[in-house]
mmCIF file of the N, C-alpha and C atoms, coordinates in Angstrom:
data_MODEL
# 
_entry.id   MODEL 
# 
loop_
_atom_site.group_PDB 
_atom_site.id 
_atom_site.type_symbol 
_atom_site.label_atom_id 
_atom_site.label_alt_id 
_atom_site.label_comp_id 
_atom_site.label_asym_id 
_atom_site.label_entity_id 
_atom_site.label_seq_id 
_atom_site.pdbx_PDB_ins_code 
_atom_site.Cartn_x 
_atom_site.Cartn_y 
_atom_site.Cartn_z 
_atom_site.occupancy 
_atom_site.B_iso_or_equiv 
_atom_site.pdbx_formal_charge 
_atom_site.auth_seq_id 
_atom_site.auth_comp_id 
_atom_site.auth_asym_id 
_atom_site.auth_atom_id 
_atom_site.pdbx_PDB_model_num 
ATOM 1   N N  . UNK A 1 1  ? 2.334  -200.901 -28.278 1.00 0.00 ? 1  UNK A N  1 
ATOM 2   C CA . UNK A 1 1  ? 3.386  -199.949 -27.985 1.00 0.00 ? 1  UNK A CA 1 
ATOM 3   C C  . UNK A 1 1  ? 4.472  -199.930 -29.049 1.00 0.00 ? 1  UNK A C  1 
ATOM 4   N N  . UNK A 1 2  ? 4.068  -200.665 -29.975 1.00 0.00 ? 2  UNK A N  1 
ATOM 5   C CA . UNK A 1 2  ? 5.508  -200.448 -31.170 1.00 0.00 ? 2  UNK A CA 1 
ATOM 6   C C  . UNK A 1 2  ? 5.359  -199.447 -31.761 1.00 0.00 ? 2  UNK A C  1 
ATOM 7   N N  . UNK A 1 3  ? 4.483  -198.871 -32.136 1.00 0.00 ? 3  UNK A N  1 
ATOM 8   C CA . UNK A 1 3  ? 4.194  -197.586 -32.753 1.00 0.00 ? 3  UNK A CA 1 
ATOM 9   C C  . UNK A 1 3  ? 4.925  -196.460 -32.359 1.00 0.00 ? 3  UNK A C  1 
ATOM 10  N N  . UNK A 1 4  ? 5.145  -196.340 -30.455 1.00 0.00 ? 4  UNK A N  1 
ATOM 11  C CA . UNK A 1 4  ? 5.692  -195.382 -29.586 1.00 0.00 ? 4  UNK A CA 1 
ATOM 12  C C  . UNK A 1 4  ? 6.674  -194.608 -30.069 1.00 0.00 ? 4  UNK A C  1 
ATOM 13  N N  . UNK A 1 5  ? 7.905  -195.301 -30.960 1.00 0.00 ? 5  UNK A N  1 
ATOM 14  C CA . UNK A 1 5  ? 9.123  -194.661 -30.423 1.00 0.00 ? 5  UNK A CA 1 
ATOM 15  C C  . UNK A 1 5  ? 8.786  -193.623 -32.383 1.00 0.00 ? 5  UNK A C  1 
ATOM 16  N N  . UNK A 1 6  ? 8.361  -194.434 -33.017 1.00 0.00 ? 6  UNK A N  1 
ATOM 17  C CA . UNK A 1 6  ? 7.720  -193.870 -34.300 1.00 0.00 ? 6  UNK A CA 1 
ATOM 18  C C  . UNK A 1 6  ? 7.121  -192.548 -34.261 1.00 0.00 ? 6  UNK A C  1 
ATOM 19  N N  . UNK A 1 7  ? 6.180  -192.339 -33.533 1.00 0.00 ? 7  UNK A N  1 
ATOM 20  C CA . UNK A 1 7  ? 5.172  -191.322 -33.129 1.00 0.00 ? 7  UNK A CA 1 
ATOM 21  C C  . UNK A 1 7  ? 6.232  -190.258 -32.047 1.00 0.00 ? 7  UNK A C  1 
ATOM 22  N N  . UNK A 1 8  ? 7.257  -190.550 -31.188 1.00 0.00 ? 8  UNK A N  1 
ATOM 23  C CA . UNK A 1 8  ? 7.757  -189.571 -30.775 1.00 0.00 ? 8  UNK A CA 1 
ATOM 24  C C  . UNK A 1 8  ? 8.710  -189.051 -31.738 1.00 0.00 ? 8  UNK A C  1 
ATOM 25  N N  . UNK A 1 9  ? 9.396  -190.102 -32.333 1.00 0.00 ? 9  UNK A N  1 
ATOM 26  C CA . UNK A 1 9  ? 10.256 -189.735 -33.662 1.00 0.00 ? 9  UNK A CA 1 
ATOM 27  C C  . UNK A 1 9  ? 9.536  -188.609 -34.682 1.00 0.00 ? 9  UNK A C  1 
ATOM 28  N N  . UNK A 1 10 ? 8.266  -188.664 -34.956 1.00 0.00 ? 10 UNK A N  1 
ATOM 29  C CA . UNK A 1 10 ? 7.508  -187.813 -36.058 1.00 0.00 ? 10 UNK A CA 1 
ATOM 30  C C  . UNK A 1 10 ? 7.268  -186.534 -35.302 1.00 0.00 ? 10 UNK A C  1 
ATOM 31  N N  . UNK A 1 11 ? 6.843  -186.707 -33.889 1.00 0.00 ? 11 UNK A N  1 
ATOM 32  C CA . UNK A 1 11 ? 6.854  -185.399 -33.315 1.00 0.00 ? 11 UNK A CA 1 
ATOM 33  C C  . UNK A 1 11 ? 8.259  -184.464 -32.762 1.00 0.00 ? 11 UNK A C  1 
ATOM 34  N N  . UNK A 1 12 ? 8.905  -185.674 -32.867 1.00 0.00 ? 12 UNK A N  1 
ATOM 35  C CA . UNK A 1 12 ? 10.524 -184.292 -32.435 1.00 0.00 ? 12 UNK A CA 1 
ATOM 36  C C  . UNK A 1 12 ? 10.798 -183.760 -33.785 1.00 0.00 ? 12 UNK A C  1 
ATOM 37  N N  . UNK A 1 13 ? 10.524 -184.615 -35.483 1.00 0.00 ? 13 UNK A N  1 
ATOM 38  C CA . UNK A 1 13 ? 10.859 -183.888 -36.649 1.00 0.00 ? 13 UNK A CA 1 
ATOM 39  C C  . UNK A 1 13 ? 9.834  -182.770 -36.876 1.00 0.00 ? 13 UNK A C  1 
ATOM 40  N N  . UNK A 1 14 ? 8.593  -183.147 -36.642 1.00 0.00 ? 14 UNK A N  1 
ATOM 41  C CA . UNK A 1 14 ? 7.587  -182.365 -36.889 1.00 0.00 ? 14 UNK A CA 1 
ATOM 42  C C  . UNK A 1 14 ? 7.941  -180.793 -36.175 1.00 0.00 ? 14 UNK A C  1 
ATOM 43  N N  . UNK A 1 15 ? 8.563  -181.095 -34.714 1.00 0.00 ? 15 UNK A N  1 
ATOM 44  C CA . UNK A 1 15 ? 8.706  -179.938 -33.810 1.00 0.00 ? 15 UNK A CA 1 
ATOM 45  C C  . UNK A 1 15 ? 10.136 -179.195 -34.460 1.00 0.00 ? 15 UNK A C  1 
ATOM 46  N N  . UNK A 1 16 ? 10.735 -180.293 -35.008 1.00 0.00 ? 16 UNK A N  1 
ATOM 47  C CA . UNK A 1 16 ? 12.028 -179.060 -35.838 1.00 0.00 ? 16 UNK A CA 1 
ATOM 48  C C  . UNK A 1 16 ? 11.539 -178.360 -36.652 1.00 0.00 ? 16 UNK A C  1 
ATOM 49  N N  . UNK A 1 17 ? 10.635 -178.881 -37.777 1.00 0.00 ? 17 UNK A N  1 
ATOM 50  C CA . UNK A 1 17 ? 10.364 -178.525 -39.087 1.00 0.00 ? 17 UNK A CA 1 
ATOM 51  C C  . UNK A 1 17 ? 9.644  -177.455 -38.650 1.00 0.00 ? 17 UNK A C  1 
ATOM 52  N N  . UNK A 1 18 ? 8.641  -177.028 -37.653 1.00 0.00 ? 18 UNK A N  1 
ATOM 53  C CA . UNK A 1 18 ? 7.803  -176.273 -37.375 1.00 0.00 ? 18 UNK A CA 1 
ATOM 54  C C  . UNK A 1 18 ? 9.078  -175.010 -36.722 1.00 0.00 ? 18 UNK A C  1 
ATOM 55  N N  . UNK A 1 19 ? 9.928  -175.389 -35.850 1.00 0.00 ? 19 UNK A N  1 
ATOM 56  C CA . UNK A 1 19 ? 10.940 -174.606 -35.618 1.00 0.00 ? 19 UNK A CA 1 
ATOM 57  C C  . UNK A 1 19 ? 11.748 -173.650 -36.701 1.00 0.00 ? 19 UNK A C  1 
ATOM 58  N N  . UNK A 1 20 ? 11.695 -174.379 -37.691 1.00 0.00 ? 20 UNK A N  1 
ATOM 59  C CA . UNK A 1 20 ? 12.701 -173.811 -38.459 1.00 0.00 ? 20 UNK A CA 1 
ATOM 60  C C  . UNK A 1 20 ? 11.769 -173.464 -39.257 1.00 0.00 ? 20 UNK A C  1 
ATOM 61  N N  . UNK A 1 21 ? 10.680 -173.892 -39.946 1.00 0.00 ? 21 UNK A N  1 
ATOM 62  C CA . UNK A 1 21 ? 9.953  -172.250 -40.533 1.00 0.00 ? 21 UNK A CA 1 
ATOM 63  C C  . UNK A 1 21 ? 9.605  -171.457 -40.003 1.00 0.00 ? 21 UNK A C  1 
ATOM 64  N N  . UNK A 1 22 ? 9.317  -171.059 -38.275 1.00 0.00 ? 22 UNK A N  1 
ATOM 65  C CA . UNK A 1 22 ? 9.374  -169.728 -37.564 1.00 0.00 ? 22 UNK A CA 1 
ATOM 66  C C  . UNK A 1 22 ? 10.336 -169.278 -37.863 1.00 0.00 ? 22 UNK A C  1 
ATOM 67  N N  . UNK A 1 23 ? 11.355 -169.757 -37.890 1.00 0.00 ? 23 UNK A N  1 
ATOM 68  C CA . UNK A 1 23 ? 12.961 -168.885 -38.153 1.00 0.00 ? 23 UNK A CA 1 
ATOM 69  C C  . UNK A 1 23 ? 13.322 -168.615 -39.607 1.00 0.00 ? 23 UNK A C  1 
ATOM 70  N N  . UNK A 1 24 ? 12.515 -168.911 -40.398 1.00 0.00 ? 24 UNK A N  1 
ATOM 71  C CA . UNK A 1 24 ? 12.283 -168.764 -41.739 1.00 0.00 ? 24 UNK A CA 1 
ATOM 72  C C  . UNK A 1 24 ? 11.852 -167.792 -41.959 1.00 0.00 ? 24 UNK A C  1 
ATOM 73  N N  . UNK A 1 25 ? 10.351 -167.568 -41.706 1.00 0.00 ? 25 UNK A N  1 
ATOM 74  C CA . UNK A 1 25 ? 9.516  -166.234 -41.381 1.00 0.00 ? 25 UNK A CA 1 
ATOM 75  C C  . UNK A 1 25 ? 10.337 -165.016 -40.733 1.00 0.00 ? 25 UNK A C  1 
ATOM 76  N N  . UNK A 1 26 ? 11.066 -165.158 -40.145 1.00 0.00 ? 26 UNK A N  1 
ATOM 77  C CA . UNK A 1 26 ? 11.519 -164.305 -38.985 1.00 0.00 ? 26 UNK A CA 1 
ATOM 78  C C  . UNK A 1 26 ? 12.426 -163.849 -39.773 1.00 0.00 ? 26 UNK A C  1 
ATOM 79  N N  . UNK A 1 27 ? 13.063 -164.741 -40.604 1.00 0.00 ? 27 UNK A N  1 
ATOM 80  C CA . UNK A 1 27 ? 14.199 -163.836 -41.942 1.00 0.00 ? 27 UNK A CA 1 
ATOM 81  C C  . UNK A 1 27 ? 13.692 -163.388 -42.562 1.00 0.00 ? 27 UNK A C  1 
ATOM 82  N N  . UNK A 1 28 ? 12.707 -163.548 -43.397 1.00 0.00 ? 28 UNK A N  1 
ATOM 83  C CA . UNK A 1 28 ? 11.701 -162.605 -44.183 1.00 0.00 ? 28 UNK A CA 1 
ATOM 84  C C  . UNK A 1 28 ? 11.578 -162.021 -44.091 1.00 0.00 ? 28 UNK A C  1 
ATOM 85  N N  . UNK A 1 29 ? 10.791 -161.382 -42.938 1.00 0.00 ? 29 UNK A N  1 
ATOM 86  C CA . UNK A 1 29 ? 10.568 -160.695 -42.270 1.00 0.00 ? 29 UNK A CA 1 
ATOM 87  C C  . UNK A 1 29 ? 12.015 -159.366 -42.050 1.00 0.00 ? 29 UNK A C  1 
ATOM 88  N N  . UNK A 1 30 ? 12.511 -160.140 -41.791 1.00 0.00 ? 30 UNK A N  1 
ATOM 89  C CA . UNK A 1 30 ? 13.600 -158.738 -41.577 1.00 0.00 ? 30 UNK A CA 1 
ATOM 90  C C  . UNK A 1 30 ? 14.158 -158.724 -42.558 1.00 0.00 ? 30 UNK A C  1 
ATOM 91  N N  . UNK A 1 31 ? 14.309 -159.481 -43.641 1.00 0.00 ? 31 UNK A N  1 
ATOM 92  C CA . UNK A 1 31 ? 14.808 -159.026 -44.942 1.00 0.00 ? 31 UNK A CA 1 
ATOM 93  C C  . UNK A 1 31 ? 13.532 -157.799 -45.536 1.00 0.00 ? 31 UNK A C  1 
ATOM 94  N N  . UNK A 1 32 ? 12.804 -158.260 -45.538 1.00 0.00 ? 32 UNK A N  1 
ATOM 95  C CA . UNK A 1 32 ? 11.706 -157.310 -45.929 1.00 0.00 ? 32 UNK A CA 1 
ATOM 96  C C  . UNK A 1 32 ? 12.055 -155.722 -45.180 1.00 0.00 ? 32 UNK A C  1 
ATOM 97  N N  . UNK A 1 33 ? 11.693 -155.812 -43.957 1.00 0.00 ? 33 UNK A N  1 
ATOM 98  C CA . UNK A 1 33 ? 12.440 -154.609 -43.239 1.00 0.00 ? 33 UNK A CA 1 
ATOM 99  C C  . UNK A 1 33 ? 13.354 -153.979 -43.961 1.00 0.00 ? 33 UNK A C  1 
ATOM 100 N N  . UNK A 1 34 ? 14.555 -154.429 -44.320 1.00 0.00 ? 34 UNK A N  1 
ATOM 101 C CA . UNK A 1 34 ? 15.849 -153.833 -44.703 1.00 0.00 ? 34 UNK A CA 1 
ATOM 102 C C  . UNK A 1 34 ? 15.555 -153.653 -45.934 1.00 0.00 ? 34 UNK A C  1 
ATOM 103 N N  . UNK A 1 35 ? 14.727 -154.023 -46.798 1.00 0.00 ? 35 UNK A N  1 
ATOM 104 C CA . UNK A 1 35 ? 14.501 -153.697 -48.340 1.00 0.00 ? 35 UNK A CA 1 
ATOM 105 C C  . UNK A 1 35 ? 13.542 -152.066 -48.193 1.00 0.00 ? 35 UNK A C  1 
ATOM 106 N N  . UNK A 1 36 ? 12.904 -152.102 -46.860 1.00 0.00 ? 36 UNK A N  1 
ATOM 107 C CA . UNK A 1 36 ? 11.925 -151.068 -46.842 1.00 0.00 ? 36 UNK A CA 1 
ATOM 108 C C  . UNK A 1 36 ? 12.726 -149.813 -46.281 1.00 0.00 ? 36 UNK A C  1 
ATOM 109 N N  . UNK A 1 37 ? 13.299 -150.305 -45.189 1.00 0.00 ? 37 UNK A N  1 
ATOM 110 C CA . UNK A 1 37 ? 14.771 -148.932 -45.010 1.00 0.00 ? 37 UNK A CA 1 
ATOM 111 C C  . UNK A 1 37 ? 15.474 -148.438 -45.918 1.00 0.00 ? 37 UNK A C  1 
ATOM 112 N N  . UNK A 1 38 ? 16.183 -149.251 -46.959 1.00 0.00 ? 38 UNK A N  1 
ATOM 113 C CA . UNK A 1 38 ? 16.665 -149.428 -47.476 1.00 0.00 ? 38 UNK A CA 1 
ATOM 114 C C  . UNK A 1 38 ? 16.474 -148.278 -48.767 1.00 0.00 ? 38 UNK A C  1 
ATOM 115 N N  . UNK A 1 39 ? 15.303 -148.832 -49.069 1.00 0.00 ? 39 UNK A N  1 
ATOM 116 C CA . UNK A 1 39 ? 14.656 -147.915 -49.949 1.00 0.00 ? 39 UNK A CA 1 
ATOM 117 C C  . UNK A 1 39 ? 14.101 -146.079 -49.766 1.00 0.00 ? 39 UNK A C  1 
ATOM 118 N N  . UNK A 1 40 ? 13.817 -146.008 -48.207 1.00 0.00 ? 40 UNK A N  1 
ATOM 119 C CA . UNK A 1 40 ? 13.321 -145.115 -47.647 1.00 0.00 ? 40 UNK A CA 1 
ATOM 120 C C  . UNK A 1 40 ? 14.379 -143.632 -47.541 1.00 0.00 ? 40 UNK A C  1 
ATOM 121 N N  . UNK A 1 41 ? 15.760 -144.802 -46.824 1.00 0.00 ? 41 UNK A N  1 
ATOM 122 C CA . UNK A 1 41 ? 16.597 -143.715 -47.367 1.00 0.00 ? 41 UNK A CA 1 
ATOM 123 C C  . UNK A 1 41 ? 17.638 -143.177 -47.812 1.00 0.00 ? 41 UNK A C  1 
ATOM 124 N N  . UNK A 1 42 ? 17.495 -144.016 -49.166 1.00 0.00 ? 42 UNK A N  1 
ATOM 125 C CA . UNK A 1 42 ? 17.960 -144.127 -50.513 1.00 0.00 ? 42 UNK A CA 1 
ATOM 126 C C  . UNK A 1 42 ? 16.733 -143.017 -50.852 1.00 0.00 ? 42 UNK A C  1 
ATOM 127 N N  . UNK A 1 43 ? 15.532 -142.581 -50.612 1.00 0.00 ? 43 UNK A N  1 
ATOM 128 C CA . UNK A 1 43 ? 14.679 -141.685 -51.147 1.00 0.00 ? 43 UNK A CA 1 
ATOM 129 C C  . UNK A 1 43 ? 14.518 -140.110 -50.832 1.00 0.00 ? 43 UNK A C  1 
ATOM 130 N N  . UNK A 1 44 ? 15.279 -140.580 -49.303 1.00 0.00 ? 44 UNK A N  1 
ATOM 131 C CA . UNK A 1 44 ? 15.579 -138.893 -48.303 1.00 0.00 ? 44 UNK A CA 1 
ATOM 132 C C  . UNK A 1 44 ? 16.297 -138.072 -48.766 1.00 0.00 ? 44 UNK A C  1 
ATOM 133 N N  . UNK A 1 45 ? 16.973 -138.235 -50.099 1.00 0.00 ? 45 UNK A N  1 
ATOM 134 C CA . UNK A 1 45 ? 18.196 -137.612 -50.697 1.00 0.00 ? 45 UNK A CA 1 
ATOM 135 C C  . UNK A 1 45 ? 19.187 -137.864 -50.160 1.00 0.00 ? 45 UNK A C  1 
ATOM 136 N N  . UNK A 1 46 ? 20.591 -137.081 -49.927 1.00 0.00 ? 46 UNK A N  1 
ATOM 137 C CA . UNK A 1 46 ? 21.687 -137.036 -49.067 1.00 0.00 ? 46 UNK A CA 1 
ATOM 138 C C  . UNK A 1 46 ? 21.570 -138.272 -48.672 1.00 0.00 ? 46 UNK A C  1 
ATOM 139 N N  . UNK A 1 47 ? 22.394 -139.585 -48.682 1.00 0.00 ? 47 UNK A N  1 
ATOM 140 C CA . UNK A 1 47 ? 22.393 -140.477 -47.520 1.00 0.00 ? 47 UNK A CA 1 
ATOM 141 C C  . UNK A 1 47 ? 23.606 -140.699 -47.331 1.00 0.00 ? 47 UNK A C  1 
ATOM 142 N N  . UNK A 1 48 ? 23.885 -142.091 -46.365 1.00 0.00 ? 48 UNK A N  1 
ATOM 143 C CA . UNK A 1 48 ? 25.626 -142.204 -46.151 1.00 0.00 ? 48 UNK A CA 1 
ATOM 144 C C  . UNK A 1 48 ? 25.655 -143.621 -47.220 1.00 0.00 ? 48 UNK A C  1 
ATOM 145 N N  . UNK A 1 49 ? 26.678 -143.465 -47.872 1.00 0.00 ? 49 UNK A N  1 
ATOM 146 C CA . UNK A 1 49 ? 26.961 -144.910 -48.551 1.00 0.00 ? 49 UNK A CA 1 
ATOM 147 C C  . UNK A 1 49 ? 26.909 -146.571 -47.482 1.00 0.00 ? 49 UNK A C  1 
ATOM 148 N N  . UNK A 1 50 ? 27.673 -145.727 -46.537 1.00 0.00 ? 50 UNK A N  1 
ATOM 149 C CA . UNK A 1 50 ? 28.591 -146.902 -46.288 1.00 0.00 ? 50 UNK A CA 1 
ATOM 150 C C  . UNK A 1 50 ? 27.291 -147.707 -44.645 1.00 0.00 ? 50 UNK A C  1 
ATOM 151 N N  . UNK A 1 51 ? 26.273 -147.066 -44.254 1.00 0.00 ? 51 UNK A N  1 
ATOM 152 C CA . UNK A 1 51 ? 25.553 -147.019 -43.950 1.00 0.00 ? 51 UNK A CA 1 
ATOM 153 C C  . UNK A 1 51 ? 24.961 -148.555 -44.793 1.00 0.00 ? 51 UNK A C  1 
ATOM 154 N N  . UNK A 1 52 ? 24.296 -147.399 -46.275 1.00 0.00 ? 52 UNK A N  1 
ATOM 155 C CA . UNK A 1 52 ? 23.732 -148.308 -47.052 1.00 0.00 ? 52 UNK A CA 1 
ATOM 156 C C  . UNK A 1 52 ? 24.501 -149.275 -47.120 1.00 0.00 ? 52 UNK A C  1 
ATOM 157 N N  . UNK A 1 53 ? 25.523 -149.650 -47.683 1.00 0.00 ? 53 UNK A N  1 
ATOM 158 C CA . UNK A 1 53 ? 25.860 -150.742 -47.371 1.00 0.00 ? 53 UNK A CA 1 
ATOM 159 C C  . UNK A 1 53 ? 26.211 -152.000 -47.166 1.00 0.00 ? 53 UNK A C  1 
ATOM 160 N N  . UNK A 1 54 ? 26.144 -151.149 -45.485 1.00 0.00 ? 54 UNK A N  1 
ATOM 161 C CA . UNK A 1 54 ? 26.062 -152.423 -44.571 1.00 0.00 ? 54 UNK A CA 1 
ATOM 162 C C  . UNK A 1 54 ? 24.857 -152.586 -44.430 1.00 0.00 ? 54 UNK A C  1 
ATOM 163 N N  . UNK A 1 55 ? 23.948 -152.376 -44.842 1.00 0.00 ? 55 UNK A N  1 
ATOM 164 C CA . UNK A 1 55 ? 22.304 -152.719 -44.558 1.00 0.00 ? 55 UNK A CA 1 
ATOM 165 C C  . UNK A 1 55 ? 22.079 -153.352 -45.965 1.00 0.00 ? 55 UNK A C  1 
ATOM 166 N N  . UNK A 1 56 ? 22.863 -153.095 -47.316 1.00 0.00 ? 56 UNK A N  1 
ATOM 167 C CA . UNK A 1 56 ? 22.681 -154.469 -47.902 1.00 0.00 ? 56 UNK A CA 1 
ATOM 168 C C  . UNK A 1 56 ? 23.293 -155.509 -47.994 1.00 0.00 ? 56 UNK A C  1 
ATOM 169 N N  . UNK A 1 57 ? 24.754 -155.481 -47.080 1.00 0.00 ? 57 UNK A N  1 
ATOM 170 C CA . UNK A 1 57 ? 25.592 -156.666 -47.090 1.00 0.00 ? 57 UNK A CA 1 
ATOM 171 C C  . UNK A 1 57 ? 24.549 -157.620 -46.092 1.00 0.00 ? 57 UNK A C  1 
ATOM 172 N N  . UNK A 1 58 ? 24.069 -156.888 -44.723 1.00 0.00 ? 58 UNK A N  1 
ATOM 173 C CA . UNK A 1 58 ? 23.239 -157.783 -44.220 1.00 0.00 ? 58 UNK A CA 1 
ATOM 174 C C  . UNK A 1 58 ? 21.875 -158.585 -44.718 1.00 0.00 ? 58 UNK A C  1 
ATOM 175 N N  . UNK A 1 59 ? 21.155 -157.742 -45.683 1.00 0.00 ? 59 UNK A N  1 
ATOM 176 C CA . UNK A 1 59 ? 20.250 -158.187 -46.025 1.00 0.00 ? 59 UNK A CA 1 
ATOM 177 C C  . UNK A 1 59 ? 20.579 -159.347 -47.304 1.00 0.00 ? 59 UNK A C  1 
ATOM 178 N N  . UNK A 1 60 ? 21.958 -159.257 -48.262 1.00 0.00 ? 60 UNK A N  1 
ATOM 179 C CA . UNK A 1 60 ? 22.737 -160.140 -48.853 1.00 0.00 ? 60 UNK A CA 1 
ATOM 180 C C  . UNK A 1 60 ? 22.352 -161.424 -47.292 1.00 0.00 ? 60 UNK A C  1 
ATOM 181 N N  . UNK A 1 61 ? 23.112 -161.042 -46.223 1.00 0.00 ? 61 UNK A N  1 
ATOM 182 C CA . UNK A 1 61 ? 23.377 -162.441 -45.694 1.00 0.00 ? 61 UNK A CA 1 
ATOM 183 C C  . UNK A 1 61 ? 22.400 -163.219 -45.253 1.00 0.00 ? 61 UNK A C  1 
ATOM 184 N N  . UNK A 1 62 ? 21.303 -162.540 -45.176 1.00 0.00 ? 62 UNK A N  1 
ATOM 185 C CA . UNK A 1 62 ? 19.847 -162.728 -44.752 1.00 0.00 ? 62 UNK A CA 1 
ATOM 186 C C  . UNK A 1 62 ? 19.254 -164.034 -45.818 1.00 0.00 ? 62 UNK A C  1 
ATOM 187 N N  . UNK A 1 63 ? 19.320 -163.223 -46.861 1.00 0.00 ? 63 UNK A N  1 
ATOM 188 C CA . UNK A 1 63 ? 19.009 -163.989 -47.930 1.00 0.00 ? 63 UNK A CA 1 
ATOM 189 C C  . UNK A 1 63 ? 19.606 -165.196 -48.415 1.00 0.00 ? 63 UNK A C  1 
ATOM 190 N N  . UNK A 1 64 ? 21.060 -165.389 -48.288 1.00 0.00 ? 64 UNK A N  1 
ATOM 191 C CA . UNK A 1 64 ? 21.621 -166.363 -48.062 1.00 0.00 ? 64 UNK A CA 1 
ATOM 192 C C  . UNK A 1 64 ? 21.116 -167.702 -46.908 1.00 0.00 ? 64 UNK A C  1 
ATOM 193 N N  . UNK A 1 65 ? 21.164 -166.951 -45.938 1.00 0.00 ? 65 UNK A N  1 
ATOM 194 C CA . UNK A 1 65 ? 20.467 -167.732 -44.828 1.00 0.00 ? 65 UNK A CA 1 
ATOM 195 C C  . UNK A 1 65 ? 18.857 -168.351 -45.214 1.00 0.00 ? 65 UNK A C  1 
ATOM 196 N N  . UNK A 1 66 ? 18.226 -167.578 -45.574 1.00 0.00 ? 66 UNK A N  1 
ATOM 197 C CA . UNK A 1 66 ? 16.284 -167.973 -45.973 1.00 0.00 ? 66 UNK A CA 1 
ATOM 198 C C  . UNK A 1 66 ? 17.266 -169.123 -47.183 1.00 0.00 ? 66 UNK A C  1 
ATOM 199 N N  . UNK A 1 67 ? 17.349 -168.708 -48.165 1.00 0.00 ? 67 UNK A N  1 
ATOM 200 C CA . UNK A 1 67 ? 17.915 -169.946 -49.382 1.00 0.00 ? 67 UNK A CA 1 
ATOM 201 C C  . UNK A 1 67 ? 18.692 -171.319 -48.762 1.00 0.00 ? 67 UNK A C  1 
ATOM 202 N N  . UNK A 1 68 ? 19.504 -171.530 -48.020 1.00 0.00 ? 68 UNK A N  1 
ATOM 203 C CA . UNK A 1 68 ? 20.270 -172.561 -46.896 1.00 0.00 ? 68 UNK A CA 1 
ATOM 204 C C  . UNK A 1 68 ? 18.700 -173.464 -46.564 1.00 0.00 ? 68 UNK A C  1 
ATOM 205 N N  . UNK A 1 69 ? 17.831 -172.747 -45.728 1.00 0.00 ? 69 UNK A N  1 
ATOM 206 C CA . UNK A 1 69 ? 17.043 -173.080 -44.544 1.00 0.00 ? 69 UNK A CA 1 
ATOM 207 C C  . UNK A 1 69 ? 15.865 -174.122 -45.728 1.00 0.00 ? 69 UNK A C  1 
ATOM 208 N N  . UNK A 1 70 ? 15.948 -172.562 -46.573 1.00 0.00 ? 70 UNK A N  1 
ATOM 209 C CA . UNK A 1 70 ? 14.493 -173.539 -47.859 1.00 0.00 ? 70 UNK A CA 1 
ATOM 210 C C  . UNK A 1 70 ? 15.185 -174.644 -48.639 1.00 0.00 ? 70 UNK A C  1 
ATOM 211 N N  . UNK A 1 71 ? 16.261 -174.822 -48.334 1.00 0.00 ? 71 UNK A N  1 
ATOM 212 C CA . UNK A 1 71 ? 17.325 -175.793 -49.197 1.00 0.00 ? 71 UNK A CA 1 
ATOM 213 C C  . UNK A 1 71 ? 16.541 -176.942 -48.543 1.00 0.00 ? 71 UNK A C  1 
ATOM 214 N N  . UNK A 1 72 ? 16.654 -176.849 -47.243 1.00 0.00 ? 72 UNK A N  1 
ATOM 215 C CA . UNK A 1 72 ? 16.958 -177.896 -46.152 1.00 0.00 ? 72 UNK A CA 1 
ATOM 216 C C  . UNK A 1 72 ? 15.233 -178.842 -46.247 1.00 0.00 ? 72 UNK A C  1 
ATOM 217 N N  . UNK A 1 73 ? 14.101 -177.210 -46.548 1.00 0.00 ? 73 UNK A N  1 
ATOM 218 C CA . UNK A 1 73 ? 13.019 -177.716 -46.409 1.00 0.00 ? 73 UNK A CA 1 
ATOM 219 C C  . UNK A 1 73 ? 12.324 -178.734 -47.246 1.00 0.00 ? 73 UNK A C  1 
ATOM 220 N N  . UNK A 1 74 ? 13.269 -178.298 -48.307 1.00 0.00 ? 74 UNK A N  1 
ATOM 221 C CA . UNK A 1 74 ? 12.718 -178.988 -49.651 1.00 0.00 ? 74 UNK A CA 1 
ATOM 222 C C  . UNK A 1 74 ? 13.181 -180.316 -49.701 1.00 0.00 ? 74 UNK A C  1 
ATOM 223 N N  . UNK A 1 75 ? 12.562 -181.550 -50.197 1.00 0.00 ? 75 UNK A N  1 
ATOM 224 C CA . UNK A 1 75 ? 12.839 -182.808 -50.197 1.00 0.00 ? 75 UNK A CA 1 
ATOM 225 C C  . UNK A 1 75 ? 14.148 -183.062 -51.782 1.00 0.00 ? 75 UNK A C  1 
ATOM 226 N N  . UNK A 1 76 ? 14.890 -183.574 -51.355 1.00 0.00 ? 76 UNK A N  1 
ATOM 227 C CA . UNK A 1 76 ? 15.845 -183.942 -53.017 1.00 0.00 ? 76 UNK A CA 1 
ATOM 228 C C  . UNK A 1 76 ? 14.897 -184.624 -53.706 1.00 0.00 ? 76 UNK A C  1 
ATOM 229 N N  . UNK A 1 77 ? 15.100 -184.122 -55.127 1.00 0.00 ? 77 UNK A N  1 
ATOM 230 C CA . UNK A 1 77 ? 14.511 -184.764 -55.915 1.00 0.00 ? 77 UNK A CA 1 
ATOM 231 C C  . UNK A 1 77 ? 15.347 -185.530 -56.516 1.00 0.00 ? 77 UNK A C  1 
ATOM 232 N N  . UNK A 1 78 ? 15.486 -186.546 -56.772 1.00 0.00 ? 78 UNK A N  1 
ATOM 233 C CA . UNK A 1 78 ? 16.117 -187.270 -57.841 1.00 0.00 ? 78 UNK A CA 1 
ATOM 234 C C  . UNK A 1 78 ? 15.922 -186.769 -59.339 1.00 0.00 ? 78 UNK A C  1 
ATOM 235 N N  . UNK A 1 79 ? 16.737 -187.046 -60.095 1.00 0.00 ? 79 UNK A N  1 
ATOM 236 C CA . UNK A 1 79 ? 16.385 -186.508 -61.573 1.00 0.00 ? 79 UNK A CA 1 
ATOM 237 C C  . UNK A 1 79 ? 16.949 -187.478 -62.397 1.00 0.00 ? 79 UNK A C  1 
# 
């Protein structure tokens, strides 16, 4: 039984790490979205600026957020 508290320890990190690249994906994902709106209508002619945007300040914060999260995923390297 010494192993126990080891093996639940690897599975509650394992269950974050798996957590937080769904929520990784899930920014992608809607960053992607907003690059595809984005573009669509920016192409319709006529659009509203301020519209646009705010659909790239969000997708700015989006991206911020995915860069934070992949910060987190990545191990420090020493140098």
């Amino acid at each position: 039984m010494t192993g126990e508290p080891a093996r639940v320890y690897y599975s509650a990190m394992t269950s974050d790490t798996d957590r937080i690249r769904k929520r990784l994906a899930e920014l992608r994902s809607e960053h992607r979205d907003l690059d595809e709106i984005i573009t669509r209508i920016t192409e319709q002619g006529p659009y509203d600026r301020l519209q646009i945007q705010r659909l790239k300040k969000r997708k700015l914060m989006l991206k911020d957020q995915i860069t934070h999260i992949e910060s987190m995923l990545l191990p420090d390297i020493i140098a």
